[in-house]
Residue frames relative to the residue before (quaternion, step in Angstrom):
aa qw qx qy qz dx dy dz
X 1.0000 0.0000 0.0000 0.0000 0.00 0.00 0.00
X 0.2457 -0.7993 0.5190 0.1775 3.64 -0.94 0.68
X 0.2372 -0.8125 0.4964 0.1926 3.26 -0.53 1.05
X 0.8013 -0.2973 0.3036 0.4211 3.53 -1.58 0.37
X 0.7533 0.3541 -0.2305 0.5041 3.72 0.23 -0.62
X 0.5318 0.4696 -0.3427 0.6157 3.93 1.47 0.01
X 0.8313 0.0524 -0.2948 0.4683 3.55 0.38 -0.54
X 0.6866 0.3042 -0.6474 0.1301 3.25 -0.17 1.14
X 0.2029 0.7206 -0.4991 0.4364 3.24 1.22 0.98
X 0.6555 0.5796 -0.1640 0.4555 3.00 0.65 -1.55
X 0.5252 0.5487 -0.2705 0.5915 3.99 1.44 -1.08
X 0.7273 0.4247 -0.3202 0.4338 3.35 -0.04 -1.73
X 0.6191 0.5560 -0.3194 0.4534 3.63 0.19 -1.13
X 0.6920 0.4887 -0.2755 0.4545 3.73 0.64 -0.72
X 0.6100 0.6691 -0.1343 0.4026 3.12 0.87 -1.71
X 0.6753 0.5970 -0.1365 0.4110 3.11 0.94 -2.19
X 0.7705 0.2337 0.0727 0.5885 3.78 0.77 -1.69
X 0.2559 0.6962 -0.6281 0.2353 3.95 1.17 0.66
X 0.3212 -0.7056 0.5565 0.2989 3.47 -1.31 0.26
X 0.3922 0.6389 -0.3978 0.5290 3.58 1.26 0.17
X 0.1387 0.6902 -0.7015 -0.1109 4.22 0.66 0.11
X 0.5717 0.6242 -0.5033 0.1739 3.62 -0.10 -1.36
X 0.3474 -0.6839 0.6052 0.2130 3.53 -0.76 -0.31
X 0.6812 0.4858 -0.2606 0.4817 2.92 0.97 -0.80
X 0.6775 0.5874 -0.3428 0.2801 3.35 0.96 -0.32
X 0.0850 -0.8508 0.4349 0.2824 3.62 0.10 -0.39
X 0.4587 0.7547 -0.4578 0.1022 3.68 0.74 0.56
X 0.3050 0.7088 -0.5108 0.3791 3.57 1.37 0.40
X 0.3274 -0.7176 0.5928 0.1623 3.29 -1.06 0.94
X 0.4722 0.7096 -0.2930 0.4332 3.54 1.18 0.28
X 0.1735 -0.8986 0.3708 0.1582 3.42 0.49 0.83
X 0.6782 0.3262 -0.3419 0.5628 3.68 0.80 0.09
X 0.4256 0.6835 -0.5027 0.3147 3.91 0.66 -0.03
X 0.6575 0.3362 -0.4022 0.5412 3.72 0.37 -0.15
X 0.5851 0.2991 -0.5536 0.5116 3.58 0.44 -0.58
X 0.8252 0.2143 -0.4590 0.2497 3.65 -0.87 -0.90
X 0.3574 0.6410 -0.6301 0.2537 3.83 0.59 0.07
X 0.7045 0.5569 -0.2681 0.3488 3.04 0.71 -1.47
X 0.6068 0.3593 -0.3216 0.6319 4.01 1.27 -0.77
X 0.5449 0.5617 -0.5204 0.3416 3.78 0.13 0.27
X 0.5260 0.7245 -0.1630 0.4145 2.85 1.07 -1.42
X 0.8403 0.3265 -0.1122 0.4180 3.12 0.47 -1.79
X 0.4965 0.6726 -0.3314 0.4373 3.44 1.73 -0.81
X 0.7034 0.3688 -0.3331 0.5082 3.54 0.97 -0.87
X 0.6916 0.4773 -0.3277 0.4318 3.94 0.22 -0.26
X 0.6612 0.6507 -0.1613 0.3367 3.69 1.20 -0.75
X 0.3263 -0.7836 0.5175 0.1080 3.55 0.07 1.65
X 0.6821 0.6314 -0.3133 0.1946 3.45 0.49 -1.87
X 0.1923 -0.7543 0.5616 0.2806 3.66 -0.04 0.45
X 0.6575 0.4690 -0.2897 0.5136 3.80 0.88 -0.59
X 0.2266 0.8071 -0.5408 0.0700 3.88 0.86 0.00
X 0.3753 -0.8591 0.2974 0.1809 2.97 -1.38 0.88
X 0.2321 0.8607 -0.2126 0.4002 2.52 2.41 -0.37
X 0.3887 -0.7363 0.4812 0.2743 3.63 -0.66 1.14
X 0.7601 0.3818 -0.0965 0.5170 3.38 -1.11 0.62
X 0.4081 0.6303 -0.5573 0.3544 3.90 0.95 -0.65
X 0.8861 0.3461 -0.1956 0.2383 2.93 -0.83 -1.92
X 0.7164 0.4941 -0.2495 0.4247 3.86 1.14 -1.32
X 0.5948 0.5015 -0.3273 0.5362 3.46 1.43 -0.15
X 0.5965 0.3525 -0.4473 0.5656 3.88 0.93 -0.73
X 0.7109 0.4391 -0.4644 0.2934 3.92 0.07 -0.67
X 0.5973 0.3931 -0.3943 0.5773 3.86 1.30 -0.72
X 0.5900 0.5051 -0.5198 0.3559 3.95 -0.41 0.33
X 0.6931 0.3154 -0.2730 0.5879 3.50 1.11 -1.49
X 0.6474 0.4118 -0.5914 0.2481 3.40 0.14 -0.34
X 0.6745 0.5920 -0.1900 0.3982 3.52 0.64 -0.79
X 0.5914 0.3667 -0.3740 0.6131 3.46 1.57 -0.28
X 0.7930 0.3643 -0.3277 0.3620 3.61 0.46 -0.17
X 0.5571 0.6203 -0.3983 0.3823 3.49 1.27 -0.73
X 0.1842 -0.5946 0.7802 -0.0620 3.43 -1.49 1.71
X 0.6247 0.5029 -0.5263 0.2827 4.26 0.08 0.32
X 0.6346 -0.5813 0.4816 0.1656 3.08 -0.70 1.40
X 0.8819 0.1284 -0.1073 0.4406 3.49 0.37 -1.31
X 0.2566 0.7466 -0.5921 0.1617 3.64 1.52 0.76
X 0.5932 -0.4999 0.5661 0.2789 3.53 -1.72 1.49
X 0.6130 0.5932 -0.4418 0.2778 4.01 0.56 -1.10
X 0.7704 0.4650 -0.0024 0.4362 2.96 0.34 -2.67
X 0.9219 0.2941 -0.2234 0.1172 2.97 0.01 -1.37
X 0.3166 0.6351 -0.4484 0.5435 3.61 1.90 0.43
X 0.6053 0.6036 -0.2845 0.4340 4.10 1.13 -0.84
X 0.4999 0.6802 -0.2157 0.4907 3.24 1.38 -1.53
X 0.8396 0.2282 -0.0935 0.4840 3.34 -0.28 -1.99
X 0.3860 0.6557 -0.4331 0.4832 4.16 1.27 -0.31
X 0.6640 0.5166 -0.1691 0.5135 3.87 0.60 -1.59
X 0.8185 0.3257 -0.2336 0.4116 3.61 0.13 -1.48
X 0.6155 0.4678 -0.3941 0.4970 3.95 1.17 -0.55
X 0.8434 0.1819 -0.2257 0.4524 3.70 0.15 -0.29
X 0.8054 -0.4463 0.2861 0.2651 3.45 0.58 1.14
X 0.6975 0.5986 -0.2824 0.2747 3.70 1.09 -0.94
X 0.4010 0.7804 -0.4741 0.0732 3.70 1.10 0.75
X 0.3549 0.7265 -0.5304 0.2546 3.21 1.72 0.32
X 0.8738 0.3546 -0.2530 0.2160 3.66 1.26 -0.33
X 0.5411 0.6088 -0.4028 0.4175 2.59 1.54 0.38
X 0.2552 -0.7857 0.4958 0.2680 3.91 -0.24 0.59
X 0.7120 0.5208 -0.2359 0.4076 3.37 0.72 -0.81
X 0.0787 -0.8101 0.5757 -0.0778 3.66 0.20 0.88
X 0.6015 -0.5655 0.5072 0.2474 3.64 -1.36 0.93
X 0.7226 0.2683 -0.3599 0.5257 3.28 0.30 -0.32
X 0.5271 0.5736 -0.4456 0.4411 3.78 0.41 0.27
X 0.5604 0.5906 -0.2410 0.5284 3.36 1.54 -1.34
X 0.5745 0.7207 -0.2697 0.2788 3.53 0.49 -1.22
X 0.7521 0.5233 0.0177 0.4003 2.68 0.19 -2.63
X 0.8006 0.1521 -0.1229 0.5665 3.60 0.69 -1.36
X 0.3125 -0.7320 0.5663 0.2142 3.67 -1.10 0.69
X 0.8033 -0.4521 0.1040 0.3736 3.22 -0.94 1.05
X 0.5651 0.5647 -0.3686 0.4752 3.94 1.17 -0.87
X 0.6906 0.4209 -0.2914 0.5109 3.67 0.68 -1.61
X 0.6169 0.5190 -0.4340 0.4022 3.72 0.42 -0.50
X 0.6459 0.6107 -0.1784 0.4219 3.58 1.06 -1.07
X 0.6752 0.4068 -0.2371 0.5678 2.88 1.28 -0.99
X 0.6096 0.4982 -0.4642 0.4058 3.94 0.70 -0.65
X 0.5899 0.6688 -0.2735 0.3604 3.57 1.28 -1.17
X 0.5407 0.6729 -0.2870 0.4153 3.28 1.08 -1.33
X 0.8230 0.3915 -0.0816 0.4034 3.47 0.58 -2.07
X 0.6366 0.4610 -0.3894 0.4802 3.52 1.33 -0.31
């Protein structure tokens, strides 16, 4: 079962790697994806640890946790992981464990940096 804090990871992650970037567009069949593009967006630009912005802070903490998390048996990710691989949906997830692996957190930083 996926719990509230799995699917909106599971959103962000969508949101994050939508092929629809525009905003203006509206051809995601995903009915909240334009709204959270729009808090992605801000999540990446956003200093304020106290933001007031709905959604800020629990969306920047599910992105980093998920860009940084290497535990195998995290309760968060890894129900997200096997959620992704049973129904086909790794077109959205970009970040893939075995990417995670290979590069340790600096080289990852650093690929991050250049994209």
């Amino acid at each position: 079962m996926i719990t509230f804090l799995q699917q909106s990871l599971l959103i962000l992650l969508h949101t994050r790697n939508c092929p629809t970037i525009n905003l203006s567009l509206s051809n995601c069949d995903n009915p909240v994806c334009k709204y959270r593009k729009l808090i992605v967006q801000h999540v990446f630009t956003c200093q304020d640890r106290f933001c007031n912005i709905p959604r800020c802070n629990i969306s920047r903490f599910l992105l980093t946790h998920w860009r940084k998390c290497f535990d195998i048996q995290c309760d968060l990710c890894n129900p997200v992981k096997k959620f992704v691989r049973r129904y086909g949906l790794d077109f959205f997830v970009k970040s893939t464990p075995t990417w995670r692996v290979r590069y340790d957190e600096s080289k990852r930083n650093a690929i991050i940096q250049i994209v």
